[in-house]
Structures are given as C-alpha cells and as structure tokens.
C-alpha positions in Angstrom: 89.7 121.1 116.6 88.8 118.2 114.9 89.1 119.9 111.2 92.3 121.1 112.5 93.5 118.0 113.8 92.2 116.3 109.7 94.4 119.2 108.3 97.0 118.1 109.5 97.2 114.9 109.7 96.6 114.6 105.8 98.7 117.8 104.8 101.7 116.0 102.8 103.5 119.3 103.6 104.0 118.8 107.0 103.7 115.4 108.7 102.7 113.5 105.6 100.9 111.0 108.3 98.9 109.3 105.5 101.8 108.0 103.7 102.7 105.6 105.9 99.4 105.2 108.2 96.8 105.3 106.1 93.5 108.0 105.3 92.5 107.5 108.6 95.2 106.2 110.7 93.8 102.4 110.7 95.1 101.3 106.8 98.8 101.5 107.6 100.8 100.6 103.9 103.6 98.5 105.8 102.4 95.5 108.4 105.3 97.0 111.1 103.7 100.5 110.8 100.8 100.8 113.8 96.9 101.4 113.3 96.7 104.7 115.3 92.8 105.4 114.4 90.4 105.1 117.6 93.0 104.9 120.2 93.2 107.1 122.8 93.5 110.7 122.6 95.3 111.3 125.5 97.7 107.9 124.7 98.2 109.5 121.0 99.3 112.7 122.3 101.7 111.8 124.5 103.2 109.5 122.0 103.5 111.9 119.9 105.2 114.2 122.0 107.3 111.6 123.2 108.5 111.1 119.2 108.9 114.9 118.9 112.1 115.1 122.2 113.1 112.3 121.2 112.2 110.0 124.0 111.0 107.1 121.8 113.8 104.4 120.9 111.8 101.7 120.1 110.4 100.5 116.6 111.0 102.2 114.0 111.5 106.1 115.8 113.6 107.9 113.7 111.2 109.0 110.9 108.4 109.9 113.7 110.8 112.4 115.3 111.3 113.7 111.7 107.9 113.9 111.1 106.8 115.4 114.9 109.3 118.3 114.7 107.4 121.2 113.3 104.5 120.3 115.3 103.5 122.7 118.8 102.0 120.7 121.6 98.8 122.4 120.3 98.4 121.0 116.9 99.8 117.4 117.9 96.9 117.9 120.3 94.4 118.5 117.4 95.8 115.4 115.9 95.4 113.4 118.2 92.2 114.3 118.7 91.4 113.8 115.2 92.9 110.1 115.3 91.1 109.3 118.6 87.8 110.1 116.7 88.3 107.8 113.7 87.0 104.3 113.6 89.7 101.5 115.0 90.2 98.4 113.0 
C-alpha cells in the first residue's frame, strides 16, 4: 500500500500533490499551504474525503476538491497512508 499510496501522491497526472505540498508532503511551496507528512493516517484520510464531497469550506478548498475527485476511498486510503509514514517537520 505504501508504494501505491507514493504513486499517487507524486503522479502529476492525477492529484499532482507535489506541486503544491512538497516531495514528501512537509516542503509545501506556498507558507498557507499545510505540511501534511507524518500526521495521522486516519486524520489524512478523512480529510481527504471530506475535500472530495465537498464538505470542506475552509482555507483554500476549492483546488483540493479538484484534485480529490478521481480518487476511490481506496487509493485516498493508500495516500494517506503514504503521507502518515513520511517524516513531519
């Protein structure tokens, strides 16, 4: 799961994650844009989830529900289990 989860997160293609949050998820390019390496898995996914239906109106939401729409529960899963296992900063 966790080569899955690296796939993609890094695959321009699809999310295109590392554009705006960095290799790993802790160099984010923008100071508003969060470090999402090392937190929680299970606080990732549901965030993610939340982005995807649209429950999320906070920050800067519109271009996460962009991003989150072609993703199934299982590969934001993988994802966030991916970004739980990276190092926090």
């Amino acid at each position: 799961m966790l080569q899955l989860g690296e796939n993609l997160y890094i695959n321009p293609g699809r999310g295109g994650c590392t554009q705006c949050h960095g290799e790993a998820g802790n160099a984010p390019v923008m100071p508003l844009y969060p470090k999402i390496g090392g937190q929680s898995e299970i606080y990732l996914y549901n965030q993610l989830i939340d982005y995807r239906e649209k429950r999320r109106k906070n920050g800067l939401f519109f271009p996460m529900e962009v991003a989150m729409e072609p993703f199934s529960d299982d590969e934001i899963k993988a994802m966030a289990h991916y970004l739980a296992a990276q190092t926090a900063f």
